[in-house]
Structure formats: structure tokens, C-alpha cells
C-alpha positions in Angstrom: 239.0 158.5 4.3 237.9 154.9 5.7 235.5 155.3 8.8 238.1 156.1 12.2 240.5 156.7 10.0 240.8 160.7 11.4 243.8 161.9 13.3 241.2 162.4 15.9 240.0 158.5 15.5 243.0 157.7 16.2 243.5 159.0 19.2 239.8 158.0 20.8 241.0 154.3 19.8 244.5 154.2 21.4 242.4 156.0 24.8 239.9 152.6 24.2 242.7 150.2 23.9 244.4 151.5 27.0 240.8 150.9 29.1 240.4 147.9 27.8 243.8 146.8 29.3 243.2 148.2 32.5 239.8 146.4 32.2 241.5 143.2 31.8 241.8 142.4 28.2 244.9 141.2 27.8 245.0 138.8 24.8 246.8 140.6 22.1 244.5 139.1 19.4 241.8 140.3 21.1 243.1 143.8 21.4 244.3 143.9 18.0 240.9 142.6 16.8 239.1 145.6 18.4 241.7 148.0 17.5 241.5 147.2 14.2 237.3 147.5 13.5 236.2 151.0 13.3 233.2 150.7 15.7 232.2 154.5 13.8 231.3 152.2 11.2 228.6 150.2 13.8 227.1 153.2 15.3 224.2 155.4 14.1 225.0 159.2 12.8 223.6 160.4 16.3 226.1 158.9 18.4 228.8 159.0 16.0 230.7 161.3 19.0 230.3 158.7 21.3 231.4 155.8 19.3 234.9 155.1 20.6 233.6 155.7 24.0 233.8 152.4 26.4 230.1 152.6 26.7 227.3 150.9 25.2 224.8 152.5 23.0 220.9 152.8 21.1 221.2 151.1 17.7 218.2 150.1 15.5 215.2 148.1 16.7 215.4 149.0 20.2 218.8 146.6 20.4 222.4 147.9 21.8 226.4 147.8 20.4 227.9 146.4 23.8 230.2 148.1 25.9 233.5 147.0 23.7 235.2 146.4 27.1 232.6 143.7 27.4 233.1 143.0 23.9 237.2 142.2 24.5 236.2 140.4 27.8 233.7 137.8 26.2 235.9 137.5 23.1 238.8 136.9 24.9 236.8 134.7 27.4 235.7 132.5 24.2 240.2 131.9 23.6 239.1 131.8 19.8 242.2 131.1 17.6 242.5 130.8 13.5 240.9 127.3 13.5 237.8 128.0 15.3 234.4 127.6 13.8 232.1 130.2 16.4 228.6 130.4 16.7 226.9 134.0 17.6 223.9 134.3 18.8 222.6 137.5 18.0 224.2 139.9 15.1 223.0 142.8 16.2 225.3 146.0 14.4 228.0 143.5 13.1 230.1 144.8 15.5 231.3 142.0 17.8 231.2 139.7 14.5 233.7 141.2 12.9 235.8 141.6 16.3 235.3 137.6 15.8 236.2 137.2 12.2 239.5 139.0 12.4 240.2 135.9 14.6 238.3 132.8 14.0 238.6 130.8 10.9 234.7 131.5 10.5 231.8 132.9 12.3 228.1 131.6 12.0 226.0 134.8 13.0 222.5 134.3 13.9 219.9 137.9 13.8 216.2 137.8 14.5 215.9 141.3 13.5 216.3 141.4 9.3 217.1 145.4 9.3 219.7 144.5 11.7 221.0 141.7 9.8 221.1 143.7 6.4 222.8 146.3 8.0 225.3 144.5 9.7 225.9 142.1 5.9 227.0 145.4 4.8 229.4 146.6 7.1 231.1 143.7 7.3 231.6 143.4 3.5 232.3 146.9 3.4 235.5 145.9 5.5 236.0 143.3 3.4 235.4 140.6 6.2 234.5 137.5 3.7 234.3 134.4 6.8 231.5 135.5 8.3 228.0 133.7 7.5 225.0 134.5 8.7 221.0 133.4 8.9 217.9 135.6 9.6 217.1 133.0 12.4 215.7 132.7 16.0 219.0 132.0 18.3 217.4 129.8 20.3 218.0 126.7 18.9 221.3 127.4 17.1 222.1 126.1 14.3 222.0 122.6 14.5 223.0 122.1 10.0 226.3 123.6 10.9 227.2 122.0 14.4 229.3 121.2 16.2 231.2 124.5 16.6 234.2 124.9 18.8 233.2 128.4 20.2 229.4 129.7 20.8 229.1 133.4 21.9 225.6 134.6 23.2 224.9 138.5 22.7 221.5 138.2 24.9 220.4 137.2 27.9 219.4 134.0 28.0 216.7 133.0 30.8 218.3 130.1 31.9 221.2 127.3 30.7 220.9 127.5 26.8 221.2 123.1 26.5 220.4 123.6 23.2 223.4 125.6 22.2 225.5 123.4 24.5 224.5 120.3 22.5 226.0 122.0 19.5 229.2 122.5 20.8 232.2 120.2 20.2 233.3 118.1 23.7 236.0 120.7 24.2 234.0 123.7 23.9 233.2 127.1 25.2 230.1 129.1 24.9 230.2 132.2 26.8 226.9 133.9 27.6 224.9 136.3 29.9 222.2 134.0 31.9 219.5 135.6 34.2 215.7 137.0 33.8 216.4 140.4 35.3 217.6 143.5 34.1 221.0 142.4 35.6 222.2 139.1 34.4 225.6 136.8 35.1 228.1 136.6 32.1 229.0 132.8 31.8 231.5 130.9 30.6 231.0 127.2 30.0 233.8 125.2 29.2 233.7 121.3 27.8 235.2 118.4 29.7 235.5 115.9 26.8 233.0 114.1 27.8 229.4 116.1 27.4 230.0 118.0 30.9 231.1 121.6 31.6 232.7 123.8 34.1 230.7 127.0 34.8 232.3 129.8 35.2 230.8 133.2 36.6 232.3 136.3 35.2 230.7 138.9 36.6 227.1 141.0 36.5 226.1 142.0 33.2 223.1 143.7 31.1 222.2 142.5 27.9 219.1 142.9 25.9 216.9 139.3 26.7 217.6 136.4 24.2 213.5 136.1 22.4 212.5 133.5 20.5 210.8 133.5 16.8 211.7 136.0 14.5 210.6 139.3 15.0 208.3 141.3 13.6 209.3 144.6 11.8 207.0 147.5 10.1 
């Protein structure tokens, strides 16, 4: 049986759908996206009981899975349709990527963490996601080779205004992405004017893991 594929699965993930609607994710790609990636898959053996719980939780390298109502919020705050090209900042399980790829005509996922990223390569191809591509890279400056992109999603917290990733996206764009040096930041949504302006957008308090730059170090 394919991971949340139980009778008992089931019934966790229809309970999670339902909060995420009260919640306020109401894009039916979105939901549909989340319903359909067994987050079991993304979550160590030790909080396998917990993984369709609307909470976030410990994963490997001192990093999170996000809360998949913030998951469907930021997603949905992205409006990423079948002809999107979306930057992520920040792989982490592969969890919100392939949330992403069951929508976007491809996602460009950046990891700083290369346990993270080799575990999250496999997932994905275990569920046979084949348009997401992704770099064992610093997220701070993007990826510049494969701008613009219409969509950037941030899964840290950035310090301040990440300019760089707003230079890579196209005049129209959104990037979406939690901004603040505490342990509480402000989820953000940026959205292009055409003409190299945005509209900010506050969405809320969030916490995130902070955005680091380099790649790290691992033993």
C-alpha cells in the first residue's frame, strides 16, 4: 500500500482538508494539491502519528515540514497555474515542492542542506513528480541561470526585502515570503506592477526557520 494510502489515512486527510478550508484555503488546486501528496511520505518514522496533523514538525538537520495550513495559504497566495515557472527557496522534506509541482508547469527548488536535498530528490521521484529541478545551493541569491520566474516561494525567514530574488522575477510576479529577524516573522506577498515595482502585502505573523547564507556544513 502507497504511503496514506490506509483507511485510516484517509480519514486524517479529509479532517486536514476540512481545516484547511476553515483556515481559508479555498483554491481548489490548492486543496487538491495537498490532498493529493501523502505528507506520511515527508515526515520521519517518529512522528509518523502526527503527520496529517495541521501542525508543523522536527525533520532532519534541525529544519521543520510547515504547518500544511501554511503550506495551502502561501501556495495559494503564490495563484500558481499550469504555466508557471516557481522558484523555492528552501527544499527542505520536498514536501511543499511537490504541493507546487502538482500545479506549476515546473518548480526550481533550491536546499542548502544536501541530506535534505537527497532525501527530498527521492520522494519526489518516488511519487513520480518529474518537473521539479533542484540545486544544492545557497537561496540567497536565487538562481539567476534560470530567471526570470513568474512565481518565487521563500520557505525561511528572510532578514529583510530579498531584492535579489525580486530582481529575478518576471514584471508581473509574485514572491511570497516570511520577512523579519525574530522568532516571529510577517508572511509577505509581493506582487509586480509591470514595471519593476511591487505591492506589499502582509499576511499575517509567521515562524519559519531564518533564510542562512552559504551552504551548510554537515558531518
Amino acid at each position: 500500500m502507497s504511503p496514506g494510502g490506509s483507511d485510516e489515512a484517509e480519514t486524517r486527510r479529509a479532517r486536514l482538508i476540512l481545516g484547511l478550508r476553515s483556515g481559508g484555503v479555498s483554491d481548489p488546486a490548492v486543496l487538491s494539491a495537498v490532498e493529493k501528496t501523502p505528507r506520511d511520505l515527508f515526515v520521519p518514522e517518529l512522528f509518523q502519528e502526527r503527520s496529517w496533523e495541521d501542525s508543523a514538525l522536527p525533520i532532519a538537520c534541525g529544519q521543520t515540514i510547515s504547518q500544511p495550513l501554511i503550506v495551502g495559504l502561501m501556495t495559494q497566495a503564490l495563484s500558481v497555474d499550469s504555466r508557471s515557472r516557481v522558484l523555492e527557496i528552501g527544499t527542505g522534506s520536498g514536501y511543499q515542492t511537490a504541493v507546487l509541482a502538482r500545479i506549476a508547469r515546473l518548480v526550481y527548488s533550491l536546499e542548502r542542506y544536501r541530506t535534505l536535498l537527497q532525501e527530498a530528490e527521492q520522494r519526489i521521484k518516488t511519487l513520480g513528480i518529474l518537473n521539479v529541478i533542484t540545486r544544492f545551493s545557497d537561496g540567497f541569491d536565487g538562481w539567476p541561470e534560470q530567471a526570470p520566474f513568474d512565481r518565487i516561494l521563500v520557505t525561511a525567514a528572510a532578514p529583510e526585502t530579498p531584492r535579489a530574488l525580486l530582481a529575478q522575477l518576471k514584471p508581473n510576479g509574485i514572491l511570497v515570503a516570511p520577512v523579519g529577524r525574530g522568532p516571529v516573522q510577517t508572511l509577505k506577498r509581493y506582487v509586480g506592477d509591470g514595471s519593476g515595482e511591487f505591492r506589499v502585502e502582509d499576511m499575517g505573523d509567521v515562524r519559519f526557520v531564518p533564510l542562512l547564507p552559504g551552504v551548510a556544513r554537515e558531518l
